[in-house]
C-alpha positions as CSV (number, residue, x, y, z in Angstrom):
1,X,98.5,119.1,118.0
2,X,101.1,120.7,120.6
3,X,102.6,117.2,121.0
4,X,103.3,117.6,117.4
5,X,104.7,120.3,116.6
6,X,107.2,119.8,120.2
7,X,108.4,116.2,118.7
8,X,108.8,117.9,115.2
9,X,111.0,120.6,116.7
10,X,112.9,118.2,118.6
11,X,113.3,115.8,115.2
12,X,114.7,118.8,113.4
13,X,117.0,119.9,115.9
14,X,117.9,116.4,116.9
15,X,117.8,114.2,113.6
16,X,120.2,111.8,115.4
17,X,117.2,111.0,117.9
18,X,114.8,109.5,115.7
19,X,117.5,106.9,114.5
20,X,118.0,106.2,118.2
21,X,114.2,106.0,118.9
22,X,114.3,102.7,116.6
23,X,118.0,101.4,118.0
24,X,120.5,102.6,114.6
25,X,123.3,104.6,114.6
26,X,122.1,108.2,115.5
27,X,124.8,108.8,112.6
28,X,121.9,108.2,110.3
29,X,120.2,111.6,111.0
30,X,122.9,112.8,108.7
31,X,121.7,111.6,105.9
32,X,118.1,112.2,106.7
33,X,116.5,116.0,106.5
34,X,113.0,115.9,108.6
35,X,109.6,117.5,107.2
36,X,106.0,117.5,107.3
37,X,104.6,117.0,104.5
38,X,100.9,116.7,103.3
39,X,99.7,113.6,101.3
40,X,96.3,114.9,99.1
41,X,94.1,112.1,99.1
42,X,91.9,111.3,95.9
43,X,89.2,109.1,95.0
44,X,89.8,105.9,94.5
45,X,88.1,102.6,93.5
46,X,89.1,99.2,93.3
47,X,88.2,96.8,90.1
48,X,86.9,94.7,92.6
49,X,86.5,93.8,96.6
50,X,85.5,90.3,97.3
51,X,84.1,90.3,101.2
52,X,84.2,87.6,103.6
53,X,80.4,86.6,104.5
54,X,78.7,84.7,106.6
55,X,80.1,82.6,109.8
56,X,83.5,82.7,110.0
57,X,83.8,86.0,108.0
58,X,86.4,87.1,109.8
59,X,88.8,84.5,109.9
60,X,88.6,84.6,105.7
61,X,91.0,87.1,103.8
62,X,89.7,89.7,101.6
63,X,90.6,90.6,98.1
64,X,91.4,93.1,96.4
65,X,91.1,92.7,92.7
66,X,93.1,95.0,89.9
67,X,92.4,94.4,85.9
68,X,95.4,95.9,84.1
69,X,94.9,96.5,80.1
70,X,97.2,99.4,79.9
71,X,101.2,99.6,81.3
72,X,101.5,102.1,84.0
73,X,104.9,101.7,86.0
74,X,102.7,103.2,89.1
75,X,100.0,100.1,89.1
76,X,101.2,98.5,92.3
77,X,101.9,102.0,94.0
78,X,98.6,103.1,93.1
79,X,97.3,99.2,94.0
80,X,98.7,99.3,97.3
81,X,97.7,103.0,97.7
82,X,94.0,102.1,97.9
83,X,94.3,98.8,99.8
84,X,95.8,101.1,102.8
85,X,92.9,103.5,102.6
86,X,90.5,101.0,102.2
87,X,92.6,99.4,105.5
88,X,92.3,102.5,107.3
89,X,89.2,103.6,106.5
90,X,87.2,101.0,107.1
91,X,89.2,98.8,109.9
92,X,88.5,95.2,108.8
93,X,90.2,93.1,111.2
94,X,90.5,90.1,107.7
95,X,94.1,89.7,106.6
96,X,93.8,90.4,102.8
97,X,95.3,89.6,99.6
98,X,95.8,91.7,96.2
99,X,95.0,90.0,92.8
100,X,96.3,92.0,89.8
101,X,95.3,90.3,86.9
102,X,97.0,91.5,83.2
103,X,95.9,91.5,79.5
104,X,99.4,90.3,78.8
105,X,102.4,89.6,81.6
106,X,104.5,91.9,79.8
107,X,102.3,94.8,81.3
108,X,103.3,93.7,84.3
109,X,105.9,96.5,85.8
110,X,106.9,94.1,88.3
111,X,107.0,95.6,91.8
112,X,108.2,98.7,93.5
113,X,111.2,97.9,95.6
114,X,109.8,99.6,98.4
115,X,106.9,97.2,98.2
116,X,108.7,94.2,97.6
117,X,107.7,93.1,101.3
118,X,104.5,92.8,100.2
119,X,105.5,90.0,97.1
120,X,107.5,87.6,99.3
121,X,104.5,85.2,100.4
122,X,100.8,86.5,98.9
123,X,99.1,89.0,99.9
124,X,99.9,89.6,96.3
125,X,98.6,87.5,93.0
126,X,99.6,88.3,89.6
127,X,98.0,86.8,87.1
């Protein structure tokens, strides 16, 4: 907890440093304004988890299933939201993948650009 709040000093008075810490332009911290915030966490549940079984669980991906018969622009946030603390909570050492399946593809809001990392090769299935 001390650690903490000594590197969250240092980030405020120091933006620059953080920039450095990851080898860009310290110029960066500029641009940047440094804060804690906190994330509220609320229940969520998946459509679906499909679980590797068996001999050789752990070398199958698990999946993460999503129905979709309503457009929300937040689905993959919200998707992606729950993989991570399903992720984190439980630790499974399986790679996964995501399957959002649609009533129509028009409900589809296409992804978040700040997910778009996870669209290049699946983890991600849209159907």
């Amino acid at each position: 907890m001390r650690t903490d709040t000594i590197f969250y000093r240092v980030f405020q008075v120091f933006p620059g440093l953080l920039f450095e810490l990851i080898g860009k332009s310290a110029s960066l911290g500029k641009q940047y304004q440094f804060s804690s915030r906190e994330v509220k966490e609320l229940a969520r549940r998946f459509d679906g988890v499909s679980e590797p079984k068996g001999k050789g669980a752990s070398k199958l991906p698990i999946y993460f299933t999503e129905v979709q018969f309503q457009a929300r622009a937040d689905f993959y946030s919200r998707l992606f939201t729950e993989i991570f603390l399903y992720l984190g909570q439980y630790q499974p050492t399986n790679d996964w993948e995501a399957i959002a399946i649609f009533a129509k593809r028009s409900m589809d809001p296409g992804v978040p650009k700040q997910y778009r990392w996870l669209d290049k090769n699946p983890p991600l299935h849209k159907i």
